[in-house]
N, C-alpha and C positions, 0 to 999 in steps of 0.2 A: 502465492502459496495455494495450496489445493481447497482452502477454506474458501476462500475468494471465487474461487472457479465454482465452487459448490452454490457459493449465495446468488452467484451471477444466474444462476440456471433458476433458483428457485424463485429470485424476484422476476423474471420476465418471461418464465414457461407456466403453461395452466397447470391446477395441483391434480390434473385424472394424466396430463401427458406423461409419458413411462420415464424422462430424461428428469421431471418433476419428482416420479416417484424413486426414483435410484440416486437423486440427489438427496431428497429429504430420510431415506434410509442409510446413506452413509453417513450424512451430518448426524444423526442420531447414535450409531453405530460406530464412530471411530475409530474406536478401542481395539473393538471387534476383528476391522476389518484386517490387518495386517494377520490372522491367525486363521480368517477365510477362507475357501476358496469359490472360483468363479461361479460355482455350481450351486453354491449354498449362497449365494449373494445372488442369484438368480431368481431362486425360490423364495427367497424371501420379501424379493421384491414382484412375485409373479410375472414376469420376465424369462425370456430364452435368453442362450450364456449369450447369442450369437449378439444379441442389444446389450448386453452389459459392455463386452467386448467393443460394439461402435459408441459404447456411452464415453470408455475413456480415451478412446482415441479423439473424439470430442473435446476431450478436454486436454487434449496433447501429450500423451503417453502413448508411444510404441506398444505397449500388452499390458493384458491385466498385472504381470507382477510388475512391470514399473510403476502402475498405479500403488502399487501396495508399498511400494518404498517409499512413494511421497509421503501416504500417509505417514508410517512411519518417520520420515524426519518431518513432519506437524507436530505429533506428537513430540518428539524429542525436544522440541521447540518450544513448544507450551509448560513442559518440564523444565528445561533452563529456565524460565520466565522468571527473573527474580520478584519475588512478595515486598509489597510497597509496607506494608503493616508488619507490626512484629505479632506474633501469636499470643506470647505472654504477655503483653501492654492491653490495657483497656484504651478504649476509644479515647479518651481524652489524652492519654501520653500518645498514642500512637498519633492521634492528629497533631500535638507537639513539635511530635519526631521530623512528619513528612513537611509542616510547616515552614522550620529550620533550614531541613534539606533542600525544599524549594526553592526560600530565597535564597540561598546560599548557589544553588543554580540558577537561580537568573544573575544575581552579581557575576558568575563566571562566564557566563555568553556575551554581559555587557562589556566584560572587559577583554575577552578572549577572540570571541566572532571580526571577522575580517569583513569590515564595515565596506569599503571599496566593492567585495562581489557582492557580497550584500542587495549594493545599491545596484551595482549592475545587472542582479537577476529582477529585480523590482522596475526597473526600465525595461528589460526585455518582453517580462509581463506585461507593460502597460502598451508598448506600441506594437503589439501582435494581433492581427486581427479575431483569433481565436486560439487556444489556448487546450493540449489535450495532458493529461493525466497517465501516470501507468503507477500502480502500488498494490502491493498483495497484505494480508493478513490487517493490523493494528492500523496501519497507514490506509486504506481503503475509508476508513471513519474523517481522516482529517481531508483525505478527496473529496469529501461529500461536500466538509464547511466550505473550501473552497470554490465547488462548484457553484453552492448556493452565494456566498459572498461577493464574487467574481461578478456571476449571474446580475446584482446589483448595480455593477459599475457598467453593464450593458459590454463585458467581456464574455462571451462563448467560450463555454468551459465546458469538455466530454472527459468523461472516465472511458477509459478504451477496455474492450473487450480485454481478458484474461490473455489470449496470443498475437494480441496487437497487430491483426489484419485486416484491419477496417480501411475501405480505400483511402479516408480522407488524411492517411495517413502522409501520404504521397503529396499532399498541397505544401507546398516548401513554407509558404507564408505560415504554417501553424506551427506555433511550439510548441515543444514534446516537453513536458518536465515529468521527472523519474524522482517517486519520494520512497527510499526505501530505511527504515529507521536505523537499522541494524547491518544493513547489508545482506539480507536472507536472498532479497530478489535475485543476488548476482550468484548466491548457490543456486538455488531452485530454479530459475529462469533462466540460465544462460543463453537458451537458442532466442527468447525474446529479448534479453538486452543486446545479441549480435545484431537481432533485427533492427531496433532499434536506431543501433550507431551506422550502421549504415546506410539508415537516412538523412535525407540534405536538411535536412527541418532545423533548427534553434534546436538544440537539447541540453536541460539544463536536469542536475542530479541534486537531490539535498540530503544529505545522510549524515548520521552521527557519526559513520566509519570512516576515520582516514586515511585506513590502509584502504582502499578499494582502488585500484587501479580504473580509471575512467577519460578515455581520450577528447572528451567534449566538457562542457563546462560545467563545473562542484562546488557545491556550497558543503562546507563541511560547518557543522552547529557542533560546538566542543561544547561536552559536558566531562564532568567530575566523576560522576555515580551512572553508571549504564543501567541504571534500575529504572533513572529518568530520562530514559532519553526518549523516549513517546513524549512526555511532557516537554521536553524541549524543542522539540520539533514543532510540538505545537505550539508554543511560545513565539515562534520564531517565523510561522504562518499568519499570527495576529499581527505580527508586527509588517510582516508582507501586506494585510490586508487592508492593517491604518495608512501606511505609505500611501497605497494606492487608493484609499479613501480618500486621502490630502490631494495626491495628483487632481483627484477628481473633483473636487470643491475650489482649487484653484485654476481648472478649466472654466469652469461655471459665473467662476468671477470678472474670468476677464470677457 
């Protein structure tokens, strides 16, 4: 999602480069930006249209208005977001609530998750010599634990650029795993998850979605309540990472 692309520019560009500054005015601006146009997002970033213009084709939109439509369904997105908290509940019932709910979803992953790919995706993980990442928006956060986690077990872990054109793409040996919580990536991304699948790499998917149509290998983490399903995914990453912690202790041993 277009958040993702935005944060990618601002963690790894200087904050005087203009790609810096047209990033940290639209992350600021969001709202704004869909009732803009190129000329007044120029100005405001002190920029010519003609750099706003190569800013988002940067970031893989054909024209400034397709840029405007992504943001737009961000937006729309961030609106459906269902609220974990009730309004009316004070902190203590509302911690209650979410309490309940939680373990009431993890009892349903323990007993619903399809243990068999499970394990299969936790082997693929292990005996891969490096291991690459792709996820937009909510999911880009539990990329990070992974990388650092991984990182530990002395497994090479990269979060791939935004249009996943990174050569190392191309080394058959590295797994590609696709965490998209919701299924957003396969709206908003389509031309990178064609890119994708049409590489020879291991590719493995973990989404909450089980309608997602996906011709390489899916871990679907069933939940109850799609309010949680960022925490079930996450859930379901820990448990990815203890597996593979045990693999690792029982290398050690022998």
């Amino acid at each position: 999602m277009i958040d993702s692309k935005l944060n990618d520019i601002l963690n790894s560009y200087d904050c005087n480069d203009s790609a810096y500054v047209i990033s940290d005015y639209i992350k600021k601006n969001m709202k704004k930006i869909p009732v803009k146009s190129i000329g007044e997002v120029s100005q405001a970033c002190f920029v010519s249209k003609g750099q706003i213009s190569k800013f988002v084709k940067k970031l893989g939109y054909e024209s400034y208005s397709d840029f405007k439509d992504a943001c737009i369904d961000y937006l729309e997105a961030q609106i459906q977001k269902k609220q974990i908290f009730i309004t009316e509940f004070d902190l203590k019932k509302n911690i209650t609530k979410f309490t309940f709910e939680y373990t009431k979803m993890l009892q349903w992953i323990k007993k619903e998750i399809d243990y068999a790919i499970l394990n299969q995706l936790i082997k693929s993980i292990s005996k891969h010599n490096e291991v690459y990442l792709f996820a937009q928006g909510e999911a880009r956060s539990i990329c990070q634990i992974l990388q650092i986690e991984l990182g530990n077990f002395a497994i090479p872990i990269g979060i791939n650029n935004t249009d996943f054109s990174r050569q190392f793409c191309y080394n058959k040996n590295i797994m590609i795993l696709i965490i998209s919580i919701n299924g957003r990536s396969f709206e908003f991304n389509k031309s990178v998850i064609k890119k994708i699948l049409n590489m020879p790499n291991d590719t493995w998917l973990i989404t909450c979605n089980k309608s997602i149509e996906f011709s390489k290998n899916k871990l679907i983490v069933p939940t109850l309540n799609t309010a949680f399903n960022e925490f079930a995914i996450r859930f379901v990453i820990d448990i990815i990472i203890a597996e593979l912690r045990k693999y690792q202790t029982e290398k050690i041993e022998k």
